[in-house]
VODOVO-254320 format. One record per residue (C-alpha): x, y, z. Coordinates in pm, whole numbers, padded with zeros to 5 digits, always signed. Layout:
<dodos>
XYZ ...
</dodos>
This chain:
<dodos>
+00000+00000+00000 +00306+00237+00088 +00458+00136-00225 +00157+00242-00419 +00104+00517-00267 +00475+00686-00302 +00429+00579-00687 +00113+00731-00726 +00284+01065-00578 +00549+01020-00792 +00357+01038-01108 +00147+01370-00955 +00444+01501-00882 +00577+01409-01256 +00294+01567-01420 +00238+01919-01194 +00648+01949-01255 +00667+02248-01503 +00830+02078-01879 +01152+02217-01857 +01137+02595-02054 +01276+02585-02386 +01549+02882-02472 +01394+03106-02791 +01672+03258-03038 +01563+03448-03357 +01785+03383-03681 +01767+03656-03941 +01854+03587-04278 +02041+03715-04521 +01822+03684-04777 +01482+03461-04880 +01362+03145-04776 +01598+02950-04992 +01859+02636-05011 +02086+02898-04911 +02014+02868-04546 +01872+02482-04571 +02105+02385-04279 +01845+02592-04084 +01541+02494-04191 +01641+02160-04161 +01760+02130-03826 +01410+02330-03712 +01199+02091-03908 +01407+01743-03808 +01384+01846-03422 +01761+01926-03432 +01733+02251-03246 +01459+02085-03022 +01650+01832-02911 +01883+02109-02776 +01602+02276-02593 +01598+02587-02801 +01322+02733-02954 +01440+02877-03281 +01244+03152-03498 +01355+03181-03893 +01305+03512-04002 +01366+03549-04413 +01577+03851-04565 +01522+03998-04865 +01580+04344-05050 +01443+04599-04760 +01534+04364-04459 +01939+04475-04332 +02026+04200-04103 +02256+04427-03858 +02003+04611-03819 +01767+04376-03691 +02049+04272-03464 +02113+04600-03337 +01733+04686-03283 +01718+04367-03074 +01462+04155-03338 +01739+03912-03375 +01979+03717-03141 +02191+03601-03495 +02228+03697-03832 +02383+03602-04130 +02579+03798-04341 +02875+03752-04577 +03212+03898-04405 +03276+04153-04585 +02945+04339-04556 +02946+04260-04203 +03345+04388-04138 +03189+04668-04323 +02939+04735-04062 +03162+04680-03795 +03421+04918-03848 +03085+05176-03902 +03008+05153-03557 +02811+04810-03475 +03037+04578-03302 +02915+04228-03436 +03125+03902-03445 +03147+03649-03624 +03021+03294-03377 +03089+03025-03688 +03126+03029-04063 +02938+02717-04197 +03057+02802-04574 +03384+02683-04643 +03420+02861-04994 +03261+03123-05198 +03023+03030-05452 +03003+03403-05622 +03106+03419-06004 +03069+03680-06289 +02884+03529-06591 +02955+03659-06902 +02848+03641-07267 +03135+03393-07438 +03095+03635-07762 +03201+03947-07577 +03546+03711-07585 +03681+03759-07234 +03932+03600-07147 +03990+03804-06810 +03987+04094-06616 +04223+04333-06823 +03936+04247-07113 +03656+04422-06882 +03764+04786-06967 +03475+04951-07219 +03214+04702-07065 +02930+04682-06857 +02943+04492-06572 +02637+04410-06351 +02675+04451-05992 +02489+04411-05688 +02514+04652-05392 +02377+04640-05064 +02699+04484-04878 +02813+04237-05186 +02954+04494-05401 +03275+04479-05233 +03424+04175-05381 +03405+04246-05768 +03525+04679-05652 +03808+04535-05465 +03917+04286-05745 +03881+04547-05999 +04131+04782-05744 +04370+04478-05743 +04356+04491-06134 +04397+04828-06139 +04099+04880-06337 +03851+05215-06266 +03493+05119-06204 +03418+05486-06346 +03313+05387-06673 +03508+05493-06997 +03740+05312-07267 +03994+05232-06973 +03768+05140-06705 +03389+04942-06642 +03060+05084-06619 +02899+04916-06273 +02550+04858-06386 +02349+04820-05984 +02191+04467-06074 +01908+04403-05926 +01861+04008-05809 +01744+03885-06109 +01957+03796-06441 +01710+04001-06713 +02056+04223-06784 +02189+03960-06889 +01935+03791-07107 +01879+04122-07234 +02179+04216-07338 +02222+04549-07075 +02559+04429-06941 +02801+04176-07075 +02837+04013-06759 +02653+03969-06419 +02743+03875-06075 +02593+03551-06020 +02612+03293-05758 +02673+02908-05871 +02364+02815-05681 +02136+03053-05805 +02154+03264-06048 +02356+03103-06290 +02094+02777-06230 +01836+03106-06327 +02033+03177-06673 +02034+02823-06753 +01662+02762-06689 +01588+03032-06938 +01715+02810-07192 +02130+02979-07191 +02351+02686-07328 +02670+02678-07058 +02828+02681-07407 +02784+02997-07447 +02848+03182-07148 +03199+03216-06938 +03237+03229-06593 +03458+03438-06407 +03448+03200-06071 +03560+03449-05750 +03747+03176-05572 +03938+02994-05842 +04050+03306-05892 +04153+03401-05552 +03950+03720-05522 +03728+03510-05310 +03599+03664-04958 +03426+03436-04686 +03001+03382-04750 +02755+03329-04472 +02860+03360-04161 +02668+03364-03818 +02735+03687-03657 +02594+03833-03267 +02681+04130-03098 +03004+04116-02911 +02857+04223-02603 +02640+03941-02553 +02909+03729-02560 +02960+03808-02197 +02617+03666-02111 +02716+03314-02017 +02338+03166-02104 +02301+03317-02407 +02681+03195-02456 +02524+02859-02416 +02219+02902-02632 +02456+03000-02892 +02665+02680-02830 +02347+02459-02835 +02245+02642-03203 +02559+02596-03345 +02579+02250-03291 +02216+02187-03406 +02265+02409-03667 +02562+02209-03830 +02387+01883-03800 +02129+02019-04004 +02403+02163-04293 +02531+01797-04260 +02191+01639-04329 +02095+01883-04583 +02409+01780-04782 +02363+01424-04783 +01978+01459-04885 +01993+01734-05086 +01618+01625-05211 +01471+01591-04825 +01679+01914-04729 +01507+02110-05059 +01141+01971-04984 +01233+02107-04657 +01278+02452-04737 +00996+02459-04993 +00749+02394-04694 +00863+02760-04495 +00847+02910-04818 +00547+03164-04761 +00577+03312-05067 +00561+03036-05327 +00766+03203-05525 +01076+02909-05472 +01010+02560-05747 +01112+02205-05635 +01381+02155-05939 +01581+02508-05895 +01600+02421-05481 +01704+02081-05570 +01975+02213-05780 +02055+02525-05501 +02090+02244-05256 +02371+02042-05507 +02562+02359-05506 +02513+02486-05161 +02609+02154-05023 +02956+02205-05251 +03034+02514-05013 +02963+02374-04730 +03142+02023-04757 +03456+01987-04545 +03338+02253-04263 +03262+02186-03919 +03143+02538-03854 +03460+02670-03703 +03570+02988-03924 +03942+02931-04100 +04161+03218-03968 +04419+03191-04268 +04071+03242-04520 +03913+03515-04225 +04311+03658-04326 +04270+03644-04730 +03921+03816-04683 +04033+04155-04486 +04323+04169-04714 +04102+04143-05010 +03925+04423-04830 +04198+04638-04781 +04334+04636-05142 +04512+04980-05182 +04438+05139-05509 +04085+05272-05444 +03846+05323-05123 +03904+04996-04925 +03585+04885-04762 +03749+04874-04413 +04070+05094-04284 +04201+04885-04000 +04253+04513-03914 +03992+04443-03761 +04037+04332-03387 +03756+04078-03174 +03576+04016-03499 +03544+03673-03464 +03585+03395-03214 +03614+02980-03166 +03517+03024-02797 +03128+02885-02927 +03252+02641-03249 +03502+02499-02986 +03196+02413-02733 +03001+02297-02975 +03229+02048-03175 +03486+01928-03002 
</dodos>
């Protein structure tokens, strides 16, 4: 009777005990709902993040949404961002740092009509170029300072055409080349029935003009708050397990993100093939950010020759202290 009685108390006691609270973060991206950021989406919808107690919330970029500044207005714990654009923003004034770098390598490229007959940089000059702004201009202006080519226009330099994020310029024949991304864009060219015979591409990091993609970035004063140190720990983790599932079922990880996709706008066969590239850029990373490529970015950044997009060396911007936690 004691017996029963102590397990009966047991189980009331089980079930009035309060579930344990989960710990919410808010992700901002960079840009759309997209295989771009399936590691995400993945380890949200495969319980990755849950199974870390954390309650994560996805919030999708896009053209008017500026990630730091969701970060600095407090409607996001962690952003993405590509380095540059982000070293950019630090050196302006917002101190943000750079938690883990999921993308290995770069997948940005210029594509280019094959019968404008480039054959490299030096044949740019007297050209139109499309470029996009908004943080990822600085790549293509600091390769062109490294060249030593003016991006003022004229016989000697290029004319920047601001590209919006589509490829029409270059279907319609308004620049000679584009910036395009090997997961996107170029899949977009292709799809509009562009032979890869008759295009070139001008690939960023076989080049070695390449700066890092993607990061995960906080503010650096957060970083003293041991739980939200621990949250961030717990995220990262999840969050590569996802990446690593999303690029060994590219399929499942595509389906994936086509189910947050509010706006419809995203098909099954151009996530598929996103997810076949994406999964190139990620392969062989465990999160932690390479110093020697952090290195080759801020000196790509600091080319002398024209306005470099940051002065200084920058000093704090990023750290191991949560990849080390997380992976090892």
């Amino acid at each position: 009777m004691i017996k029963n009685i102590l397990l009966a108390g047991a189980a009331l006691g089980a079930i009035a005990a309060p579930a344990m609270a989960q710990d919410a973060l808010t992700l901002q991206l960079k840009w759309v709902t997209q295989a771009q950021f399936a590691g995400y989406y993945v380890a949200l919808e495969k319980g990755f993040y849950e199974a870390e107690n954390l309650d994560v919330t996805i919030l999708p970029g896009g053209p008017d949404v500026a990630p730091p500044q969701a970060l600095a207005g407090g409607a996001a714990d962690i952003m993405t961002d590509w380095v540059p654009s982000a070293l950019a923003v630090r050196e302006g004034g917002l101190p943000v740092v750079n938690i883990a770098q999921p993308f290995a390598s770069s997948g940005l490229m210029l594509t280019c009509w094959k019968d404008a007959g480039f054959t490299g940089p030096q044949d740019f000059k007297g050209h139109t170029i499309g470029v996009w702004f908004g943080g990822n201009e600085y790549p293509f202006l600091n390769w062109m300072s490294a060249e030593g080519i003016s991006v003022d226009g004229g016989e000697d330099g290029v004319t920047i055409l601001r590209q919006g994020f589509n490829v029409d310029p270059l279907l319609q024949r308004q620049a000679d080349c584009i910036s395009t991304m090997t997961y996107n864009e170029y899949g977009q060219v292709l799809e509009a029935g562009v032979s890869p015979d008759e295009l070139t591409n001008f690939v960023f990091e076989d080049l070695g003009v390449a700066t890092l993609e993607d990061g995960l970035w906080v503010l650096e004063d957060r970083l003293s708050d041991e739980a939200f140190v621990d949250s961030l720990v717990r995220f990262v983790r999840a969050s590569m397990e996802g990446w690593k599932y999303a690029e060994a079922n590219p399929e499942e990880a595509a389906a994936i993100v086509l189910e947050f996709d509010e706006t419809g706008a995203q098909t099954e066969a151009h996530q598929v093939f996103m997810m076949s590239e994406i999964a190139k850029l990620t392969a062989g990373s465990n999160g932690a950010l390479d110093p020697a490529a952090f290195d080759r970015t801020v000196e790509m950044l600091m080319q002398p020759g024209s306005d470099p997009v940051i002065t200084a060396v920058p000093e704090g911007a990023w750290t191991h202290v949560i990849t080390d936690a997380a992976l090892n």
